[in-house]
TORPA-4810 file (N, C-alpha, C, O; in nm, 3 decimals):
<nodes>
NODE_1_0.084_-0.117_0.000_0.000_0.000_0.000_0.089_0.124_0.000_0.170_0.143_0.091_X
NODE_2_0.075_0.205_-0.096_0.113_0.341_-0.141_0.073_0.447_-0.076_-0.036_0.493_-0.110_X
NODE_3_0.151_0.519_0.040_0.082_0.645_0.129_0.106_0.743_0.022_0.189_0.733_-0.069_X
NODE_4_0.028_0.832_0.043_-0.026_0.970_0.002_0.101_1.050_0.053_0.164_1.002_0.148_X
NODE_5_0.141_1.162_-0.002_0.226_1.209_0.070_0.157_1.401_0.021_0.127_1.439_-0.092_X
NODE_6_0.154_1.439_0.085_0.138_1.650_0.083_0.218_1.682_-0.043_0.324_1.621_-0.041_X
NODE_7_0.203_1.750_-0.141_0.264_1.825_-0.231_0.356_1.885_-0.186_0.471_1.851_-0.212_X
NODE_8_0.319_2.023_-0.083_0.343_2.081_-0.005_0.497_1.996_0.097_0.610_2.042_0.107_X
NODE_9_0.453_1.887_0.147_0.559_1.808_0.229_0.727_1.746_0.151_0.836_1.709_0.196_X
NODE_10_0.657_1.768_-0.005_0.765_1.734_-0.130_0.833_1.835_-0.198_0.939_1.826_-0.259_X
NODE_11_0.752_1.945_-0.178_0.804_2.056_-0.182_0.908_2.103_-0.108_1.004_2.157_-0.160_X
NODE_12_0.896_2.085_0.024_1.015_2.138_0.132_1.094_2.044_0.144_1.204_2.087_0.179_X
NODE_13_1.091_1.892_0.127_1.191_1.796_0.123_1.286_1.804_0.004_1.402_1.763_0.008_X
NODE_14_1.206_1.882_-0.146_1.293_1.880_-0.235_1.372_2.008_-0.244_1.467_2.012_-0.322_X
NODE_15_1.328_2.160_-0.139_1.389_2.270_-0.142_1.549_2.240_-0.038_1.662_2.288_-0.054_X
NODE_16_1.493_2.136_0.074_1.607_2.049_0.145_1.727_2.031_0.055_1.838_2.084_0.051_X
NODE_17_1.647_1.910_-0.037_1.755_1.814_-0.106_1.882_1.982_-0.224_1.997_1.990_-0.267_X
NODE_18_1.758_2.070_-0.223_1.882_2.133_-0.324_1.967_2.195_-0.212_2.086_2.169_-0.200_X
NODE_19_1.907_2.271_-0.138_1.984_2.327_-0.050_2.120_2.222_-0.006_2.237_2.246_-0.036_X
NODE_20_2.078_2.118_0.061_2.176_2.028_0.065_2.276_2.003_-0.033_2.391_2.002_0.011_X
NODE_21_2.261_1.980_-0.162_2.335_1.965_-0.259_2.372_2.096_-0.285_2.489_2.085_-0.318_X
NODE_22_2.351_2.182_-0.288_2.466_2.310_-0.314_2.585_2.302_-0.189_2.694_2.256_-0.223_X
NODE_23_2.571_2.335_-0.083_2.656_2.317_0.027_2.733_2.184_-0.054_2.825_2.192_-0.136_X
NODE_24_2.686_2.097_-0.018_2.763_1.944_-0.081_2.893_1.981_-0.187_3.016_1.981_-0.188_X
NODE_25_2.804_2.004_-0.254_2.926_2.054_-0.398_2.995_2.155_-0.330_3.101_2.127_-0.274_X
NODE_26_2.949_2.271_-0.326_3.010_2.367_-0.283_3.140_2.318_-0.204_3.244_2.345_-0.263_X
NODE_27_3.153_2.257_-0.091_3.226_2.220_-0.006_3.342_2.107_-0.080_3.459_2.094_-0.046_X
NODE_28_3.276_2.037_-0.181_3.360_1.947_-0.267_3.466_2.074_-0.376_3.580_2.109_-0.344_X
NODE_29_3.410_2.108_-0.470_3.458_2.263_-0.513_3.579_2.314_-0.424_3.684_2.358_-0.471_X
NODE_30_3.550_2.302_-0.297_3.654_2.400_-0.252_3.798_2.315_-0.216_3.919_2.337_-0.216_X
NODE_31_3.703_2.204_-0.185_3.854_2.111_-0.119_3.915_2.069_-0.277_4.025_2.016_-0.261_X
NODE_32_3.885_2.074_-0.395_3.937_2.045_-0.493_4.025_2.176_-0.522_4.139_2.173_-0.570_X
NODE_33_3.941_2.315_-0.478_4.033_2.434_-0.519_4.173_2.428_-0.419_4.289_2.461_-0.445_X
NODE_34_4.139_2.394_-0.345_4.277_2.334_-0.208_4.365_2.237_-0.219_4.477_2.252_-0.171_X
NODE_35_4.330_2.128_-0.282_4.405_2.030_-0.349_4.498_2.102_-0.428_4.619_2.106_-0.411_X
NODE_36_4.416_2.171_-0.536_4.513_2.220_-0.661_4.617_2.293_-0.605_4.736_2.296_-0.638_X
NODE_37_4.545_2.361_-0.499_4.667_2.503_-0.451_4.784_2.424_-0.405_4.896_2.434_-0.454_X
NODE_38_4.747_2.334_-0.294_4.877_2.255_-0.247_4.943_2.198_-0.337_5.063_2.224_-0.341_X
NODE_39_4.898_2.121_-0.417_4.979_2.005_-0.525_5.074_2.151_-0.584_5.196_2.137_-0.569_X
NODE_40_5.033_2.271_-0.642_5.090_2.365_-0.707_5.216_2.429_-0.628_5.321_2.476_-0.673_X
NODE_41_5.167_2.415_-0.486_5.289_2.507_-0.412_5.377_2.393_-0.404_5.495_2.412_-0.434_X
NODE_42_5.347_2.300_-0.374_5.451_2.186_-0.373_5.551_2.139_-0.482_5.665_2.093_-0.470_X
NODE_43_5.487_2.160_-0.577_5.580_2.065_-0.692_5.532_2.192_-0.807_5.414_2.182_-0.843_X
NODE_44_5.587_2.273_-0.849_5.560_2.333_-0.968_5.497_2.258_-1.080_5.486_2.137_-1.060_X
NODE_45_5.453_2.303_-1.194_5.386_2.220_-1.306_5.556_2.201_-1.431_5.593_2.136_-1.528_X
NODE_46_5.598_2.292_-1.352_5.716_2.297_-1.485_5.832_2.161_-1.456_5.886_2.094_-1.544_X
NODE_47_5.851_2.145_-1.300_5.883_2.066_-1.255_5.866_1.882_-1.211_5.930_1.813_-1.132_X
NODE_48_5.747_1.849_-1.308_5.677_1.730_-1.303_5.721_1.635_-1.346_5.720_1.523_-1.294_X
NODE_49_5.789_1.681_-1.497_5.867_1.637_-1.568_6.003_1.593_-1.545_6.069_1.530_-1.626_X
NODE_50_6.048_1.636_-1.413_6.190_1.642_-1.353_6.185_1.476_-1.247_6.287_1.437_-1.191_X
NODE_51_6.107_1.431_-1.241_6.023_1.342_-1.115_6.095_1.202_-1.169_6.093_1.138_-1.274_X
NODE_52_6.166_1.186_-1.029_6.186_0.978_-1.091_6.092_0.929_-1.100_6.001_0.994_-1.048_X
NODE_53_6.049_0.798_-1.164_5.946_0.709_-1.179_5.890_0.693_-1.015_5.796_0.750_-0.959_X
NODE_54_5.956_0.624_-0.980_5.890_0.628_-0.812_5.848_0.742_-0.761_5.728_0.749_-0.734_X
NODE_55_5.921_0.838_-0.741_5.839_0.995_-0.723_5.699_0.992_-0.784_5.596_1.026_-0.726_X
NODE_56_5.709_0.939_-0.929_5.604_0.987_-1.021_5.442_0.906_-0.971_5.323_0.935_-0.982_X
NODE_57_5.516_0.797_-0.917_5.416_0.685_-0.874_5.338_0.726_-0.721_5.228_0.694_-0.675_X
NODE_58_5.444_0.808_-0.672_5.386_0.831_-0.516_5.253_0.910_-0.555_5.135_0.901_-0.521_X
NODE_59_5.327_0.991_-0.642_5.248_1.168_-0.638_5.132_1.087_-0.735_5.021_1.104_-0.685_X
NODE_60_5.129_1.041_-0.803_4.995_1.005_-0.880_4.922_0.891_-0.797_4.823_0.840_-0.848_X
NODE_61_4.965_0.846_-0.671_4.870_0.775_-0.615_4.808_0.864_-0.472_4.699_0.845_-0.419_X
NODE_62_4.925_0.972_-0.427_4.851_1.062_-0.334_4.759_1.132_-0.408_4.650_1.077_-0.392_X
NODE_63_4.750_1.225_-0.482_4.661_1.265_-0.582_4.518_1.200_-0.584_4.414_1.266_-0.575_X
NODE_64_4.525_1.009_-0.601_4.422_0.977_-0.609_4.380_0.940_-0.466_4.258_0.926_-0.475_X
NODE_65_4.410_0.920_-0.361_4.418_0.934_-0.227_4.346_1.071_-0.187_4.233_1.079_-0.138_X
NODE_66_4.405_1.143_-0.206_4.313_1.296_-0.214_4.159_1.340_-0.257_4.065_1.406_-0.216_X
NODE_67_4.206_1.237_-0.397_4.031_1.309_-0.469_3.921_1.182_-0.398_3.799_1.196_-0.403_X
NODE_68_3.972_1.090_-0.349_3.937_0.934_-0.313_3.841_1.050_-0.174_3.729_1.099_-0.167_X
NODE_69_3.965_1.050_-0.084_3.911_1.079_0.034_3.809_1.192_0.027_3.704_1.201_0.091_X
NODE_70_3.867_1.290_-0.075_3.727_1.431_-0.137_3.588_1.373_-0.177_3.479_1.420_-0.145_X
NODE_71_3.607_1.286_-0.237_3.471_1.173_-0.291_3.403_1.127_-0.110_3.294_1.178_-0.083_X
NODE_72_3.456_1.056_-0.022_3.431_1.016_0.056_3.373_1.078_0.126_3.276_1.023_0.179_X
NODE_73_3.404_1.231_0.164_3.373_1.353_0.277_3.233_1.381_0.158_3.113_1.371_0.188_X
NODE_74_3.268_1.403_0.072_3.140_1.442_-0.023_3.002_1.343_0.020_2.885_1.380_0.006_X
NODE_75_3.038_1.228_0.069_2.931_1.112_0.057_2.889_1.136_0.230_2.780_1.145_0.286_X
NODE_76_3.034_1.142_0.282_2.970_1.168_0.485_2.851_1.286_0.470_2.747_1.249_0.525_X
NODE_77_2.842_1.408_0.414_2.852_1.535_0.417_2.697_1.480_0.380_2.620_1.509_0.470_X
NODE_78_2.629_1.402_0.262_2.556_1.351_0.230_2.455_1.263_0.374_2.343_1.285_0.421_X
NODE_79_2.550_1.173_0.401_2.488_1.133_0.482_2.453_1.171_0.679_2.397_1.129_0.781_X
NODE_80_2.530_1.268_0.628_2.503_1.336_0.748_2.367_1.399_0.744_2.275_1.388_0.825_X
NODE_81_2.376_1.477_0.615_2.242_1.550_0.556_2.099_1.428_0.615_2.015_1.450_0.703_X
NODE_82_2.112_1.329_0.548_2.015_1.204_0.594_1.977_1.183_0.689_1.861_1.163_0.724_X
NODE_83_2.100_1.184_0.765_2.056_1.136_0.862_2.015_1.246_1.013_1.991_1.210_1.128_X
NODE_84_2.021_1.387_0.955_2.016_1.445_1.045_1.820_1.511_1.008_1.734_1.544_1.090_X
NODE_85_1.815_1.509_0.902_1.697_1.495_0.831_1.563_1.433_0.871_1.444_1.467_0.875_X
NODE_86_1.653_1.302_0.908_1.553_1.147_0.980_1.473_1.088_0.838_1.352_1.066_0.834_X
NODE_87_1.573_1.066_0.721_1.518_1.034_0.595_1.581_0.891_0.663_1.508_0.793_0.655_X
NODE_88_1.682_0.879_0.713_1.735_0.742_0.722_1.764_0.725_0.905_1.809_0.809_0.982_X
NODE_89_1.717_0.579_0.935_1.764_0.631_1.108_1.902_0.635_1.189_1.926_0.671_1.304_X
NODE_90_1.994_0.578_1.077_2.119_0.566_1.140_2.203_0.667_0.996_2.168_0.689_0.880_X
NODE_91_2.326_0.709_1.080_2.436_0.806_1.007_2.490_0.691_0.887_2.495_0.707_0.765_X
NODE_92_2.526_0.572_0.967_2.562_0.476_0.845_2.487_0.451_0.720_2.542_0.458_0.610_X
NODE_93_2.353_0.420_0.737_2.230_0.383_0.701_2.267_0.545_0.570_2.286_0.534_0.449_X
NODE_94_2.266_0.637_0.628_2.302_0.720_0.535_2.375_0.779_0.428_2.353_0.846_0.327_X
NODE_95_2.498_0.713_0.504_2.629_0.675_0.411_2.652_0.599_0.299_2.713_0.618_0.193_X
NODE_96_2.569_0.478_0.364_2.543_0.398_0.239_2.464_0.425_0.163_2.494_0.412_0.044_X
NODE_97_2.380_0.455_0.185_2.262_0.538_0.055_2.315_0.667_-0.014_2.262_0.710_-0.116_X
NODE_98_2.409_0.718_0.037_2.466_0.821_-0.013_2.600_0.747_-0.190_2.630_0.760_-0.309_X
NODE_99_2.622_0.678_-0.072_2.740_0.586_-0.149_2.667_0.505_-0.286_2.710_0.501_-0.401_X
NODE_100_2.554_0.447_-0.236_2.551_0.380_-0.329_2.481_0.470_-0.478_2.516_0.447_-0.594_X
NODE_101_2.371_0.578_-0.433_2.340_0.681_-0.573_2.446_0.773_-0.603_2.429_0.841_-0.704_X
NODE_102_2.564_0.792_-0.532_2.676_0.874_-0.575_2.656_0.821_-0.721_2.599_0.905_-0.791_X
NODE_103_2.687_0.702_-0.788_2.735_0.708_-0.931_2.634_0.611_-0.970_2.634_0.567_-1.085_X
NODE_104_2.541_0.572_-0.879_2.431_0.491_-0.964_2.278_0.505_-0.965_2.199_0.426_-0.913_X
NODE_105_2.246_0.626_-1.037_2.112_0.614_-0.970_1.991_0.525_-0.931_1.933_0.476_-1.029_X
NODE_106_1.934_0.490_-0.798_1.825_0.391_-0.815_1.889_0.281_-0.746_1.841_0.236_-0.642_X
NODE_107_1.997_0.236_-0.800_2.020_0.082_-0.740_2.086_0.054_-0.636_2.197_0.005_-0.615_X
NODE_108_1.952_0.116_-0.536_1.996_0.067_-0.382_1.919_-0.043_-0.339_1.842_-0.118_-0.399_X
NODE_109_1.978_-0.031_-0.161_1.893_-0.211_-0.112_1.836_-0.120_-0.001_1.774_-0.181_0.085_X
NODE_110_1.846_0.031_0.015_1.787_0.122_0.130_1.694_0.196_0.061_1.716_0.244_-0.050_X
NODE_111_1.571_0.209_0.133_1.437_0.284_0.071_1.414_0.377_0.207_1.409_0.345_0.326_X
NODE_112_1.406_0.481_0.151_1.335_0.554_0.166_1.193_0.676_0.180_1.174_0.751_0.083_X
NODE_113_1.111_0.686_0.287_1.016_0.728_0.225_0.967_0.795_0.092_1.044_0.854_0.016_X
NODE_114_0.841_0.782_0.071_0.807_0.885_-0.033_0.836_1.006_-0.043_0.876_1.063_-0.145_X
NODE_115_0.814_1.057_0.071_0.881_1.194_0.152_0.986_1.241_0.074_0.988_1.346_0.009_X
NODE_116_1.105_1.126_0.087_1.300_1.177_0.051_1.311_1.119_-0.101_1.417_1.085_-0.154_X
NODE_117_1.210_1.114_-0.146_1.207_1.035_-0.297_1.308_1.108_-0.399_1.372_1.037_-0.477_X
NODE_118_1.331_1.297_-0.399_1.408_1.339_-0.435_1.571_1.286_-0.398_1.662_1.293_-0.481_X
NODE_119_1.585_1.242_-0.284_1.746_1.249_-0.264_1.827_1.175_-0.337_1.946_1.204_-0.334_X
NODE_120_1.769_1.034_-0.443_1.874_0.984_-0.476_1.883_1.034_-0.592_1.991_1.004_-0.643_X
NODE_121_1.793_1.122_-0.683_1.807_1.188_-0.816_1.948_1.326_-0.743_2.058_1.355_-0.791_X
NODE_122_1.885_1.376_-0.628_1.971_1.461_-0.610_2.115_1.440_-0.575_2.202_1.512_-0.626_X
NODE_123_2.145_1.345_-0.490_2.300_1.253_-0.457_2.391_1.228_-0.611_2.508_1.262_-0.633_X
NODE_124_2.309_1.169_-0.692_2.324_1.114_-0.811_2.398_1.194_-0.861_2.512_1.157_-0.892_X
NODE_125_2.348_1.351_-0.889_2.334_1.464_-0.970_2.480_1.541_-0.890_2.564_1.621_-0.932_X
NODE_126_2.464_1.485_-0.780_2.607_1.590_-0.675_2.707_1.461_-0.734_2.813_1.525_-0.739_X
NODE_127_2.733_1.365_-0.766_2.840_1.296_-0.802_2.890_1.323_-0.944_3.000_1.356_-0.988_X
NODE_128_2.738_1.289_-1.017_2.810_1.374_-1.168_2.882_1.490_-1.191_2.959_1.499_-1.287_X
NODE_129_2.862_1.595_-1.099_2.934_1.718_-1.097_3.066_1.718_-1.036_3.163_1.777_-1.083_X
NODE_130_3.065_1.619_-0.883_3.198_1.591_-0.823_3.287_1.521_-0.903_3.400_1.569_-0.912_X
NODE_131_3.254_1.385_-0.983_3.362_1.319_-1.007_3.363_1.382_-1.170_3.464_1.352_-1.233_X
NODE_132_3.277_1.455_-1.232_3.315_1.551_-1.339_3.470_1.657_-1.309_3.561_1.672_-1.391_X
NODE_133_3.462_1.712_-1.190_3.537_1.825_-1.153_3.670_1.730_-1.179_3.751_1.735_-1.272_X
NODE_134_3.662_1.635_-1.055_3.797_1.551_-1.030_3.842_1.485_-1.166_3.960_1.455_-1.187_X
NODE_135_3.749_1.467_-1.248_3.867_1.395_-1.350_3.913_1.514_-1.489_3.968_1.495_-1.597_X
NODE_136_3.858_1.636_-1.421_3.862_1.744_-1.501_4.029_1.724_-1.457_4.122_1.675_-1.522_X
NODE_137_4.026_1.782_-1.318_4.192_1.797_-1.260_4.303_1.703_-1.241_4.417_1.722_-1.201_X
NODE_138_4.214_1.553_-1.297_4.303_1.442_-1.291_4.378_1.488_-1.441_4.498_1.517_-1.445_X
NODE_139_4.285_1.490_-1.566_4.366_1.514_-1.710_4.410_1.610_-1.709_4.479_1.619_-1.811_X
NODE_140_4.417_1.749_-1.619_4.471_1.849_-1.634_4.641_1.804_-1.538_4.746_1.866_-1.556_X
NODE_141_4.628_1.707_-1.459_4.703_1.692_-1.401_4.817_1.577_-1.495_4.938_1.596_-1.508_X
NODE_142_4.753_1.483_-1.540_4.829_1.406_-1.600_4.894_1.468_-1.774_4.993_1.425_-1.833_X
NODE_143_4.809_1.566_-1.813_4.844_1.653_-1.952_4.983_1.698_-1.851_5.097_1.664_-1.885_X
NODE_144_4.961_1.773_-1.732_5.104_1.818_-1.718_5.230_1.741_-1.692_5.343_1.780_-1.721_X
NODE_145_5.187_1.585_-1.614_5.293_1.514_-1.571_5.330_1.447_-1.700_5.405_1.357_-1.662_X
NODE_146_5.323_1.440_-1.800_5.296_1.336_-1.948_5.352_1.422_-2.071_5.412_1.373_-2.167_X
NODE_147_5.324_1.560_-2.055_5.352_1.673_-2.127_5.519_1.624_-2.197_5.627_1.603_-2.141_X
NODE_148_5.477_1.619_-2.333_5.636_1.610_-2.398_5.699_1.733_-2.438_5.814_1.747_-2.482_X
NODE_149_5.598_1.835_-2.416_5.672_2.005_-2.463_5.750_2.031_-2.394_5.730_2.017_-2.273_X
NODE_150_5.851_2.070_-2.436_6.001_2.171_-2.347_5.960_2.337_-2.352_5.920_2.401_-2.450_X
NODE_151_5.979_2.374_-2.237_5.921_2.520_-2.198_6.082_2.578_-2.227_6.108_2.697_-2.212_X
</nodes>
């Protein structure tokens, strides 16, 4: 049996879900603008090219360590949202629902009311933009470490 849910009640759950997802990104956005700054003060771009293989291996696996753990805070940040919400009753419970529409929409094993019916279109929609950004700065990153031009 299918409850009824207020227009009105979908309305403010879905003004939630954006609100939520701007902060979300927003906060992803920045730790990526912070990433860049550090990786930049650290190792010049001109200097990438100068890198032993092992160097080359560290820095391209901290890098993904970085955007890994940025993905991760992106998904807490999510399920914090959830669970502070009371769309889900536990923080975990949230995490994982966060985790699992990050890159798939729909195919979870956690339901949620009719109520939060927006959140996994909206989760979904905050991953396409997050892991859009990150692999923006991954090829911008590897164009520079790969770069055969002499400056």
């Amino acid at each position: 049996m299918q409850t009824v849910v207020d227009d009105s009640v979908l309305l403010e759950a879905f003004a939630l879900c954006v609100v939520a997802f701007m902060v979300i990104v927003a906060f992803h956005l920045i730790g990526l603008h912070i990433a860049v700054g550090v990786l930049k003060a650290k190792i010049p771009m001109r200097d990438l090219r100068k890198l032993r293989f092992g160097h080359t291996i560290l820095l391209i696996l901290g890098v993904m360590f970085l955007l890994f753990t940025l993905h991760m805070l992106t998904n807490f940040g999510w399920g914090f949202f959830i669970y502070m919400e009371g769309a889900l009753p536990s923080f975990r419970q949230g995490i994982f629902y966060s985790l699992e529409n990050y890159t798939a929409l729909g195919l979870t094993r956690v339901d949620v009311s009719d109520h939060w019916r927006m959140l996994a279109p909206m989760i979904s929609l905050s991953g396409v933009f997050c892991l859009s950004w990150s692999t923006a700065v991954l090829v911008s990153f590897f164009g520079h470490l790969y770069s055969i031009a002499d400056d």
